[in-house]
ZANULO-133439 format. One line per 4 residues: their letters; for each residue x, y, z of N, C-alpha, C. Coordinates in Angstrom, 3 decimals, always signed. Layout:
N
A	X,Y,Z,X,Y,Z,X,Y,Z ~ ...
% end
This chain:
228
XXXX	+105.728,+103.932,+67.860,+104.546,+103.109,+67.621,+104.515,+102.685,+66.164 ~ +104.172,+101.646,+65.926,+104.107,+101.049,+64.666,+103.096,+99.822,+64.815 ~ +101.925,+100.512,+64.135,+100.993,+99.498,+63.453,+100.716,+99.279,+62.459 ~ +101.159,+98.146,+61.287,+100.674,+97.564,+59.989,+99.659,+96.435,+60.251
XXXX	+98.533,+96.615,+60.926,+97.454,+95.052,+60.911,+96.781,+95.041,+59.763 ~ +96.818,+94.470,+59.116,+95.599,+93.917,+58.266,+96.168,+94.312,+56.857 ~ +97.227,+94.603,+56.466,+97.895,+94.669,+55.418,+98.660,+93.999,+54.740 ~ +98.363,+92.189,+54.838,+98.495,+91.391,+53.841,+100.214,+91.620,+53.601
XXXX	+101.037,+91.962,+54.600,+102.352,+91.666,+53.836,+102.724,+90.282,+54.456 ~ +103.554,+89.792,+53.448,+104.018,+88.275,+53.187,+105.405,+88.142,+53.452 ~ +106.007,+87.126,+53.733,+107.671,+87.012,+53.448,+107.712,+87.234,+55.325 ~ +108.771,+86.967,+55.002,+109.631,+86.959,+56.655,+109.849,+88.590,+57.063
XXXX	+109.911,+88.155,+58.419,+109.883,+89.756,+59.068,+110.925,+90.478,+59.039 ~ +110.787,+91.726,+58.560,+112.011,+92.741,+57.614,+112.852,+92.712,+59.310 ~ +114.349,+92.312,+58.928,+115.147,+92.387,+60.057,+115.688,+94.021,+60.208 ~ +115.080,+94.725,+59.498,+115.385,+96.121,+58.987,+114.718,+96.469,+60.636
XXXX	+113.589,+96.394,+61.102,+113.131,+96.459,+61.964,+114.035,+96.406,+63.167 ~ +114.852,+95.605,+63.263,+115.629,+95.569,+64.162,+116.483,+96.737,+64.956 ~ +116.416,+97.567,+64.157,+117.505,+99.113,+64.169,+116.344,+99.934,+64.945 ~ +114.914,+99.574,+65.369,+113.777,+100.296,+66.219,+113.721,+99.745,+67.237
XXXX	+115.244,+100.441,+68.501,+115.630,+99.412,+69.583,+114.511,+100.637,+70.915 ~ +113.490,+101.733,+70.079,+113.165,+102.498,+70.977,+111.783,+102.368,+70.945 ~ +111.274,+101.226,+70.172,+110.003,+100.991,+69.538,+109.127,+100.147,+70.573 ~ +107.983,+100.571,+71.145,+107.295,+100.876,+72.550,+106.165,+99.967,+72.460
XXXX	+105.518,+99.853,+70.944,+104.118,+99.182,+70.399,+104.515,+98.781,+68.697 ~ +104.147,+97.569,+69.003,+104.430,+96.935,+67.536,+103.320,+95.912,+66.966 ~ +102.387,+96.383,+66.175,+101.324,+95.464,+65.953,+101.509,+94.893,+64.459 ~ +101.514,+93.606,+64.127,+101.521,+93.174,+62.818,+101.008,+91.955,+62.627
XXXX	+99.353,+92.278,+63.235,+98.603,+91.271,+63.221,+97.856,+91.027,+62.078 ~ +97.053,+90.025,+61.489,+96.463,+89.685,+60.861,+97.108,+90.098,+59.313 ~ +98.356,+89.640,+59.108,+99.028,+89.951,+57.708,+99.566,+88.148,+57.208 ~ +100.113,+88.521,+56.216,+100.121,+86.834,+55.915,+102.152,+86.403,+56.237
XXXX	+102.755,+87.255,+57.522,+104.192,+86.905,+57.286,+104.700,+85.284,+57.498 ~ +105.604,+84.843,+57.534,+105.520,+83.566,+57.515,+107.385,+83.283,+58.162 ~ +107.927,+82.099,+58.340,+109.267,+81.516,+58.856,+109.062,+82.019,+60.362 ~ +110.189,+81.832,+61.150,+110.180,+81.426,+62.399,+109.772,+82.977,+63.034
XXXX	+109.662,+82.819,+64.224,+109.618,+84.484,+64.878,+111.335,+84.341,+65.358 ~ +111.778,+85.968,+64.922,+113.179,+86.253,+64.867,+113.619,+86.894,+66.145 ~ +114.637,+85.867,+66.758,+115.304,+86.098,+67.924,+115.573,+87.235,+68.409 ~ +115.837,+88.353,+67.494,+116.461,+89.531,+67.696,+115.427,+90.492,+68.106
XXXX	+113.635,+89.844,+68.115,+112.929,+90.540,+68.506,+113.414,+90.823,+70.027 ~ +113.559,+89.977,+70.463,+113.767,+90.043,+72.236,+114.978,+90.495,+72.844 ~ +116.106,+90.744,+71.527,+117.103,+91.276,+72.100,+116.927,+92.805,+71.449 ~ +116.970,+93.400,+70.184,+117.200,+94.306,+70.190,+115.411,+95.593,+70.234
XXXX	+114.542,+94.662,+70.452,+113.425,+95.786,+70.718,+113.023,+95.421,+72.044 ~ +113.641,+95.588,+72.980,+113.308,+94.996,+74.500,+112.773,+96.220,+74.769 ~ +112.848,+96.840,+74.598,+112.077,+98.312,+74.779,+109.782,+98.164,+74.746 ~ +109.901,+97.205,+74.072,+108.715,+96.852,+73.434,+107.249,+96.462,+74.826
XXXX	+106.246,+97.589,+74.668,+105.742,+97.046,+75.866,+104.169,+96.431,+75.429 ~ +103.905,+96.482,+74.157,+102.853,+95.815,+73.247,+103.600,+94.981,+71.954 ~ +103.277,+93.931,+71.574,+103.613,+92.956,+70.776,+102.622,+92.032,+70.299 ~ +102.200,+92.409,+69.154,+100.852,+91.672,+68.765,+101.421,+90.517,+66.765
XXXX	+101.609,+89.709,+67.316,+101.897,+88.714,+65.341,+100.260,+87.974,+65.559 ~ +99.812,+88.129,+66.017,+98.460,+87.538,+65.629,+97.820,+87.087,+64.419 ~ +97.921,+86.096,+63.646,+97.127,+85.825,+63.106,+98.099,+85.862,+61.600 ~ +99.236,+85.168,+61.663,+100.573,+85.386,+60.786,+99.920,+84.253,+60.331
XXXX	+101.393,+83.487,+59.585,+102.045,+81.985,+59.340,+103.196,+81.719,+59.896 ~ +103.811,+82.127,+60.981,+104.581,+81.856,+61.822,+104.519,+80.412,+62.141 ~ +105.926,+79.837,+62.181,+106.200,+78.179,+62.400,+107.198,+78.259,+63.109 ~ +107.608,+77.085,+63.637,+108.616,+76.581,+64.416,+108.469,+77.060,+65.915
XXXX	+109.394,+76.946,+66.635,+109.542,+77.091,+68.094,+109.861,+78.537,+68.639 ~ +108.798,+78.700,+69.626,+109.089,+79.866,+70.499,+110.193,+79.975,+70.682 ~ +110.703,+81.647,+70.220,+112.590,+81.714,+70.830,+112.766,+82.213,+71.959 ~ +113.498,+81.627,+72.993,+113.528,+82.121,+74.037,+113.635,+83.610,+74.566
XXXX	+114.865,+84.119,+73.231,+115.297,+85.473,+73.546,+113.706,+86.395,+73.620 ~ +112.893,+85.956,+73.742,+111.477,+86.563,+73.437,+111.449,+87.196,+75.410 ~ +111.877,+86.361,+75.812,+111.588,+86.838,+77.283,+113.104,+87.196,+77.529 ~ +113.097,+88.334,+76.696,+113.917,+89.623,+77.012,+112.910,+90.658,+77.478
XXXX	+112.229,+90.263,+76.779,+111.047,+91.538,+76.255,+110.483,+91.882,+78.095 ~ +110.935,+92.411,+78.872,+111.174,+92.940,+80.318,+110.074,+93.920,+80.439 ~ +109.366,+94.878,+79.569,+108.355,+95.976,+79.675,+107.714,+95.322,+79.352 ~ +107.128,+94.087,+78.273,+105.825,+93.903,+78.192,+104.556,+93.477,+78.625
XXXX	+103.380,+93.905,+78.015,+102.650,+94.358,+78.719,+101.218,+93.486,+78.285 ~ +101.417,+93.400,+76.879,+100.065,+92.818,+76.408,+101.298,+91.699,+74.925 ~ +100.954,+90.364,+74.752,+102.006,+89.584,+74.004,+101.008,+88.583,+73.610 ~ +100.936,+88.823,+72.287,+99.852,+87.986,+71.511,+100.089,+86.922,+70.182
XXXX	+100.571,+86.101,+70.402,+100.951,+85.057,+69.478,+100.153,+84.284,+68.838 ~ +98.801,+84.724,+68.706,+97.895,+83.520,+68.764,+97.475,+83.284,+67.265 ~ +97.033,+82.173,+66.767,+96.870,+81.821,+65.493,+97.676,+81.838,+64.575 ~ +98.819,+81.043,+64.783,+100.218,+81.020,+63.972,+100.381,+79.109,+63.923
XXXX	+101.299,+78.884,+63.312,+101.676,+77.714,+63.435,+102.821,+77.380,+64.704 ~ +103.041,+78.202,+65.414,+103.862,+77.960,+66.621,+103.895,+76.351,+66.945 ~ +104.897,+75.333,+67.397,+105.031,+74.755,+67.907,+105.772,+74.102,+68.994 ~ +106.441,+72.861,+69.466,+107.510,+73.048,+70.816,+106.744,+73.722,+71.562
XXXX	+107.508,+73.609,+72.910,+107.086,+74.301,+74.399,+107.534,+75.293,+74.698 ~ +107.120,+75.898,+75.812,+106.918,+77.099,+75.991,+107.965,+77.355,+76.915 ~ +108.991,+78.202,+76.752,+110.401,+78.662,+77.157,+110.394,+78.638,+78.796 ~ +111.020,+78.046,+79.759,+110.812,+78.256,+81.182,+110.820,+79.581,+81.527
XXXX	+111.484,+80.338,+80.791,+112.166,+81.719,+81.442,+110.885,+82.787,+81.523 ~ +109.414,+82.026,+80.698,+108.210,+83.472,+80.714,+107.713,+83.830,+81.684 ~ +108.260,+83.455,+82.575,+108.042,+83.651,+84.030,+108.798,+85.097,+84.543 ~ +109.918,+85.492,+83.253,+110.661,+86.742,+83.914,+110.234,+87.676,+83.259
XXXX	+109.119,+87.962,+82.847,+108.012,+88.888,+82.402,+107.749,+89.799,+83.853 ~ +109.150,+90.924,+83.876,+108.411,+91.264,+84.742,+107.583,+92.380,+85.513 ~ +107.468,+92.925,+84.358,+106.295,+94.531,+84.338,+104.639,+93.344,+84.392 ~ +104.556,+92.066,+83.934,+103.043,+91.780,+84.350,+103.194,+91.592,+85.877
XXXX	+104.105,+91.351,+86.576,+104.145,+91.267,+88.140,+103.601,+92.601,+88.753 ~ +103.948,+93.996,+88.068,+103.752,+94.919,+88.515,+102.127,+95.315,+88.845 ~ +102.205,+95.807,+90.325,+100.789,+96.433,+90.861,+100.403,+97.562,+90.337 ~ +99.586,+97.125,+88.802,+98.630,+98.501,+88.448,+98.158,+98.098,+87.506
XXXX	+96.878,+98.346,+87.533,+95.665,+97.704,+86.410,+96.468,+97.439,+84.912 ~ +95.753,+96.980,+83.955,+96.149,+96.681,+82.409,+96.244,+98.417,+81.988 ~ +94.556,+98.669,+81.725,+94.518,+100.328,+81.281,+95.173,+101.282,+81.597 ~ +95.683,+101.088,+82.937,+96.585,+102.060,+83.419,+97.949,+102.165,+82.684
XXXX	+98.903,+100.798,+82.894,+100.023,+100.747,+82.529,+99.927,+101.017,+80.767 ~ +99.174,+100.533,+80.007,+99.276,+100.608,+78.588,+98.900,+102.710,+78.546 ~ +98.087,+103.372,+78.895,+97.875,+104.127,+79.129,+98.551,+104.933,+79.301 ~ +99.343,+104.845,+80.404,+100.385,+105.472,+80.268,+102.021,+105.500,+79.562
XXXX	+101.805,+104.308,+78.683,+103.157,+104.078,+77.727,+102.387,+105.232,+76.701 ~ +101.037,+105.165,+76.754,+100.774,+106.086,+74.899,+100.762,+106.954,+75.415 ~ +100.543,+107.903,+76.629,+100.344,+109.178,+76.971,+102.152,+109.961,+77.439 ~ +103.274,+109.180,+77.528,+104.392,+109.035,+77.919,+105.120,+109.569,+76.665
XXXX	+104.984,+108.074,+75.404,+105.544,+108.042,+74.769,+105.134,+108.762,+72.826 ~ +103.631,+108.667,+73.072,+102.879,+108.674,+71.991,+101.992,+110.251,+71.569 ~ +102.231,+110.931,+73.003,+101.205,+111.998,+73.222,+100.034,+111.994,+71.957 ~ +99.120,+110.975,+72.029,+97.922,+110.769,+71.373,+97.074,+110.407,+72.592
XXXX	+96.194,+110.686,+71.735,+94.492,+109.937,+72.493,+94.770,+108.645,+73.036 ~ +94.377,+108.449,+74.352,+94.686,+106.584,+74.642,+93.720,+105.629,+73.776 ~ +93.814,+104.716,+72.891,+92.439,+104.096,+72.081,+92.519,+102.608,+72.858 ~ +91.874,+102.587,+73.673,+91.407,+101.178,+74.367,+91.425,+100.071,+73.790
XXXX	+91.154,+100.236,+72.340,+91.035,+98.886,+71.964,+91.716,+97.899,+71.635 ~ +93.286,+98.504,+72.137,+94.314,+97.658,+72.121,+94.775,+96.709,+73.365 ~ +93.425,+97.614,+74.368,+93.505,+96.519,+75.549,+93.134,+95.135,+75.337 ~ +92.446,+94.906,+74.445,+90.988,+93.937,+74.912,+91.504,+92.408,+74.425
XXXX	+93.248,+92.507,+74.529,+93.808,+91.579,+73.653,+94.467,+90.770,+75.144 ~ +94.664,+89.480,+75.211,+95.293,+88.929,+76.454,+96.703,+89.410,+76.796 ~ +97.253,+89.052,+77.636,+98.650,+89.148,+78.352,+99.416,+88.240,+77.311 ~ +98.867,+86.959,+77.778,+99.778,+86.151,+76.915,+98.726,+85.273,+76.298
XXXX	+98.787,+84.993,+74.683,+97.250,+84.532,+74.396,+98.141,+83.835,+73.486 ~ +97.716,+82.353,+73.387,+97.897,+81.207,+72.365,+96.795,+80.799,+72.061 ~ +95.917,+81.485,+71.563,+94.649,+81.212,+71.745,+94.245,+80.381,+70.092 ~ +94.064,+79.400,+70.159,+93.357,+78.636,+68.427,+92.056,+78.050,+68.522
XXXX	+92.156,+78.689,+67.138,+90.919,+77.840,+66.537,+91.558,+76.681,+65.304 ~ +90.905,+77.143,+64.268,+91.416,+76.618,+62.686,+92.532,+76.211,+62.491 ~ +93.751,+77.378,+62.975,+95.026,+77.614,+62.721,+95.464,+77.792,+63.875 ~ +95.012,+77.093,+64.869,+95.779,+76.599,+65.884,+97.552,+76.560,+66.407
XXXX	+98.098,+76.711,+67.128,+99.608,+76.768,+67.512,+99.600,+74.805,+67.983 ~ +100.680,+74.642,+68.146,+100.839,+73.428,+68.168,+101.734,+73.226,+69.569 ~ +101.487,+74.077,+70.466,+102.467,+74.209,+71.847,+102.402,+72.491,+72.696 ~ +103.871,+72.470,+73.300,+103.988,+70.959,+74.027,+104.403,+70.884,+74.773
XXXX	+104.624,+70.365,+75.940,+105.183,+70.269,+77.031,+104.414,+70.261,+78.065 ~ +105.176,+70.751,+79.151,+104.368,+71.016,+80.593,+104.085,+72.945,+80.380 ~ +103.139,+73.162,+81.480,+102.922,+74.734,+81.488,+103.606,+74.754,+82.636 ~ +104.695,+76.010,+82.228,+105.755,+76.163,+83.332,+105.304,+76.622,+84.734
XXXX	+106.184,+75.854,+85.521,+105.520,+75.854,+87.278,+105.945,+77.224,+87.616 ~ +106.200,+77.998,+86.877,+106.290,+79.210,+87.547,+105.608,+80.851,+87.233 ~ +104.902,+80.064,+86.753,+103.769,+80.835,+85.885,+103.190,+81.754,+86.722 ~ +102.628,+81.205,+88.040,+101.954,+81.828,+89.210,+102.815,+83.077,+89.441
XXXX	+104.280,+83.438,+88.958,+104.957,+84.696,+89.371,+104.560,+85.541,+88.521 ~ +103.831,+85.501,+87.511,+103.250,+86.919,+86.923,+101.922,+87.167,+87.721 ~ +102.037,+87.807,+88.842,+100.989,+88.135,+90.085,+100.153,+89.009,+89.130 ~ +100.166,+89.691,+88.126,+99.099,+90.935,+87.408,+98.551,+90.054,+86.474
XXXX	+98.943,+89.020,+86.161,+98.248,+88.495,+84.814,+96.797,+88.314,+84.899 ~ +96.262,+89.009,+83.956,+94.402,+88.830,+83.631,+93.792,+87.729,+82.780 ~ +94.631,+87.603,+81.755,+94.018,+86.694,+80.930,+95.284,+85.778,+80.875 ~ +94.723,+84.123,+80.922,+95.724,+83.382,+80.402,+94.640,+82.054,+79.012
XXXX	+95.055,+82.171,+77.873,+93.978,+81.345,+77.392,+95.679,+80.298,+76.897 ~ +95.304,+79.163,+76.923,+96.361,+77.920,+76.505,+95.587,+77.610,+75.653 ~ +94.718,+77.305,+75.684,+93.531,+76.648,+74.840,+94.354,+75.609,+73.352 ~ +93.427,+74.325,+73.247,+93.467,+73.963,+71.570,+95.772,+74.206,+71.425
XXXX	+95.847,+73.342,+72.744,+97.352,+72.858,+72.350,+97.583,+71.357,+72.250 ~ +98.605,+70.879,+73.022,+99.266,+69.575,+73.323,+100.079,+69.823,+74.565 ~ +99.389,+70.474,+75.462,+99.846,+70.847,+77.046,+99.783,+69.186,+77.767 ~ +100.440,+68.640,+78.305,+100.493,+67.617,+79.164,+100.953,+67.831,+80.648
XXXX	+100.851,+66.509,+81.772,+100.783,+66.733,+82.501,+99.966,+67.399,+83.308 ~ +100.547,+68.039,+84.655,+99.694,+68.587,+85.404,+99.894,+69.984,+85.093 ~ +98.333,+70.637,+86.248,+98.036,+72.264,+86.242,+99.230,+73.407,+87.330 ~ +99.892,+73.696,+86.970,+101.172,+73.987,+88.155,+100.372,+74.503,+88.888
XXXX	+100.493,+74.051,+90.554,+99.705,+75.071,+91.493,+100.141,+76.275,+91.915 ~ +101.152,+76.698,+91.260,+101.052,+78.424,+91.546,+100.139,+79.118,+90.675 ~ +99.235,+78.269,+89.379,+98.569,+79.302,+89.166,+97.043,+79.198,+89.464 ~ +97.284,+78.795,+91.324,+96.074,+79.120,+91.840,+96.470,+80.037,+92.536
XXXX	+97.553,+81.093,+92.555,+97.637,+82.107,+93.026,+97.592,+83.326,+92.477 ~ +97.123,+83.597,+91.260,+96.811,+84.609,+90.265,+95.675,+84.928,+90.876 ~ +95.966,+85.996,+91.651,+94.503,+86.485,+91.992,+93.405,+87.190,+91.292 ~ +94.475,+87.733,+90.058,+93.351,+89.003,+89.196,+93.200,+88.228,+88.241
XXXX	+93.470,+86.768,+87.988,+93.069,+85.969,+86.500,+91.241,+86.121,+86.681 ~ +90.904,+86.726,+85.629,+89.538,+86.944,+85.031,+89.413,+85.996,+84.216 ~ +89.944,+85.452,+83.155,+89.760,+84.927,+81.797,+90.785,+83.495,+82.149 ~ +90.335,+82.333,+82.069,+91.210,+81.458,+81.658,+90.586,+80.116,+80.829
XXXX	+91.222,+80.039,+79.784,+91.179,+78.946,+79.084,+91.790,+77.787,+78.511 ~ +91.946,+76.853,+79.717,+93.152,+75.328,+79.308,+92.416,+74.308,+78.351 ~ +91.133,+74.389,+77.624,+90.552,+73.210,+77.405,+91.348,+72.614,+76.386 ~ +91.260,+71.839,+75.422,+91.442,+70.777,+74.723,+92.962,+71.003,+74.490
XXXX	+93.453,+69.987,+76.059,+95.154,+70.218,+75.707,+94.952,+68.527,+75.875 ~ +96.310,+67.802,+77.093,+96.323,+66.557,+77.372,+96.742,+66.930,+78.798 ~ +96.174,+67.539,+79.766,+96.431,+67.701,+81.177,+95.879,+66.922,+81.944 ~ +96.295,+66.638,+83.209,+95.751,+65.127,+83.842,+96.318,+66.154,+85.723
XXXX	+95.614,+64.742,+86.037,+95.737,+65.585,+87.707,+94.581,+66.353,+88.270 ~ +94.688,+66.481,+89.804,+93.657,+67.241,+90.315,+94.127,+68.815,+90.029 ~ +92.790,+69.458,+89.652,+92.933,+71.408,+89.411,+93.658,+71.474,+90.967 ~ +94.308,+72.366,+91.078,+95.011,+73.080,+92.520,+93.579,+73.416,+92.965
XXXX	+94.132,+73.488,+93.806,+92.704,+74.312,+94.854,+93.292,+75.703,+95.707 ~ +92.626,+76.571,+95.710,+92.691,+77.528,+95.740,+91.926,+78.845,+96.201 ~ +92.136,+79.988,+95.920,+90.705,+80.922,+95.638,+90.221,+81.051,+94.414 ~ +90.891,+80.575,+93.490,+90.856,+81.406,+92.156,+90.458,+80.364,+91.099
XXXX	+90.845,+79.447,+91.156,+90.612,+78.425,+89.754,+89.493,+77.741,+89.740 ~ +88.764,+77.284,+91.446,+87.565,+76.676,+91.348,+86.336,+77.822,+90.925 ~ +86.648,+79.193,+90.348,+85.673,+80.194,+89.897,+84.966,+80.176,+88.963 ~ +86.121,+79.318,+88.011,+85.780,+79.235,+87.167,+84.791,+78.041,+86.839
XXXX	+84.327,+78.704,+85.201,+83.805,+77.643,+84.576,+84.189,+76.169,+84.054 ~ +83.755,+75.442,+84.170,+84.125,+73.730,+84.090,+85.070,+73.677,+82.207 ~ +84.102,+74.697,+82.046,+84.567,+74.647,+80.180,+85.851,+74.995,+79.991 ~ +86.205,+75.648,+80.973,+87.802,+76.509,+80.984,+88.307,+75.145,+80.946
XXXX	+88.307,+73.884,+81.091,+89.073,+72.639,+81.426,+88.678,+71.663,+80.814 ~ +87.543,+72.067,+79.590,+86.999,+70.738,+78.813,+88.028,+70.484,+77.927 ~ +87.714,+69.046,+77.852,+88.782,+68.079,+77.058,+89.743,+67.816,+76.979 ~ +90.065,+67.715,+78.356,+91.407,+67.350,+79.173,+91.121,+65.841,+80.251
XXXX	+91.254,+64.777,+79.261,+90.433,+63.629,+80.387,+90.865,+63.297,+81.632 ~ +92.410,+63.645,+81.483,+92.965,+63.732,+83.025,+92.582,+64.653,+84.174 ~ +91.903,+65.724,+83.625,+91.905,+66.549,+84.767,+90.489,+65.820,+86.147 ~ +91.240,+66.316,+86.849,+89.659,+65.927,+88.057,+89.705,+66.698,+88.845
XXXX	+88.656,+66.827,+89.868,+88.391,+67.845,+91.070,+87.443,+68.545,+90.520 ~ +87.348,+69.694,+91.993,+86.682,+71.005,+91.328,+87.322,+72.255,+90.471 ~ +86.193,+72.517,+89.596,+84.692,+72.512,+89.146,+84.943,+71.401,+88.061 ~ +85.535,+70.265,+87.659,+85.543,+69.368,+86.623,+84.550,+68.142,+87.180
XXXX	+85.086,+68.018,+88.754,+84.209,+66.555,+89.187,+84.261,+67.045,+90.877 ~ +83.445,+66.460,+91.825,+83.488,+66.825,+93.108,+84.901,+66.454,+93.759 ~ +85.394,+64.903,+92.934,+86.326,+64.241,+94.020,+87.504,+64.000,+92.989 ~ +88.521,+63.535,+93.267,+89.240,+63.118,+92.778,+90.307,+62.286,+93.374
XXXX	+90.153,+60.777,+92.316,+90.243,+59.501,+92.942,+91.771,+59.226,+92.550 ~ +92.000,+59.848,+91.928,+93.329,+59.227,+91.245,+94.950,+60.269,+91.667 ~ +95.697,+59.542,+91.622,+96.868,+59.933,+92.274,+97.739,+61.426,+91.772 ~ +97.929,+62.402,+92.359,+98.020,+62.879,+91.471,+99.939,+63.232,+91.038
XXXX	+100.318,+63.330,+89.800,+101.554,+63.795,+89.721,+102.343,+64.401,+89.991 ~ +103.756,+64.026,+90.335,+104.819,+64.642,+90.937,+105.188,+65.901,+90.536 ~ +105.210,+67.458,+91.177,+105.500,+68.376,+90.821,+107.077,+68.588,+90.501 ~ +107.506,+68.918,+89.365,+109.230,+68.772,+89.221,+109.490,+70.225,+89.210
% end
């Protein structure tokens, strides 16, 4: 386990790190590091089943080798300069597929690996969160159609990108999504219909002028786009 949050270190991420191929929880949120996120996270700490850069100066493009990362559990990128789209392959995430609550699985990595007290409050962070405000990520593309295969995912926030296109309809099959937030991307098309997405709130989808249907509008008049 290794947590440095809130300790203001700067400069690019010590590749020294790399040699902690047994390293389970890695938090190094809210510090000021900065240059790309380093490939070798996903190859040599695949071991890794928490991953939090929250709130860096991180730039450039998601690296794919990131979805190595096969145990994780909770993956928080949010408030960085991230830009480019989002790797097809995050779909092979695949401990969030697995049947057993959030608390449980994190729970039992610290009681496994950590023999400490479980401290919850490392739950309360999304699955996969690009979440901006101020310092916004700059994500582009389509949201990959295969998204709907992380069957455990709870939270998905996109929020405050440059998402285009349509809403893939597999992720009206997330049955345990609690939390979702697509608003102010460039998505167009009718919402899937489903059990799960018309639950939500209309706001989860503000400022997306393309979108239509329910809960955005009753009907939707316009044609909607070819799924590729």
């Amino acid at each position: 386990m290794l947590s440095l949050r809130g300790n203001k270190f700067s400069g690019e991420l010590p590749s020294s790190l790399h040699n902690c191929k047994m390293l389970k929880f890695l938090d190094l949120s809210d510090n000021e590091l900065s240059g790309e996120i380093p490939k070798w996270i996903g190859q040599s700490l695949s071991s890794l089943v928490f991953l939090s850069l929250r709130r860096n100066q991180f730039k450039g493009k998601m690296p794919r080798q990131l979805c190595g990362l096969k145990y994780v559990q909770i993956l928080n990128l949010s408030l960085n300069n991230i830009s480019g789209s989002l790797p097809s392959c995050f779909n092979n995430f695949t401990s969030m597929a697995q049947k057993l609550s959030l608390d449980q699985r994190i729970e039992h990595v610290f009681r496994k690996f950590f023999v400490i007290p479980f401290d919850p409050k490392y739950v309360d962070e999304a699955l996969l969160t690009w979440k901006g405000t101020k310092q916004r990520n700059s994500l582009i593309g389509k949201i990959p159609q295969k998204i709907g295969q992380l069957r455990q995912l709870e939270v998905l926030d996109l929020s405050r990108n440059k998402f285009s296109s349509n809403i893939p309809t597999s992720l009206s099959e997330l049955t345990f999504l609690s939390t979702l937030d697509l608003s102010y991307n460039y998505l167009s098309g009718k919402i899937p219909t489903g059990r799960q997405l018309q639950l939500f709130d209309p706001s989860s989808y503000s400022h997306n002028q393309g979108l239509c249907g329910p809960p955005v509008s009753p009907y939707c008049s316009m044609v909607e786009p070819t799924q590729v």
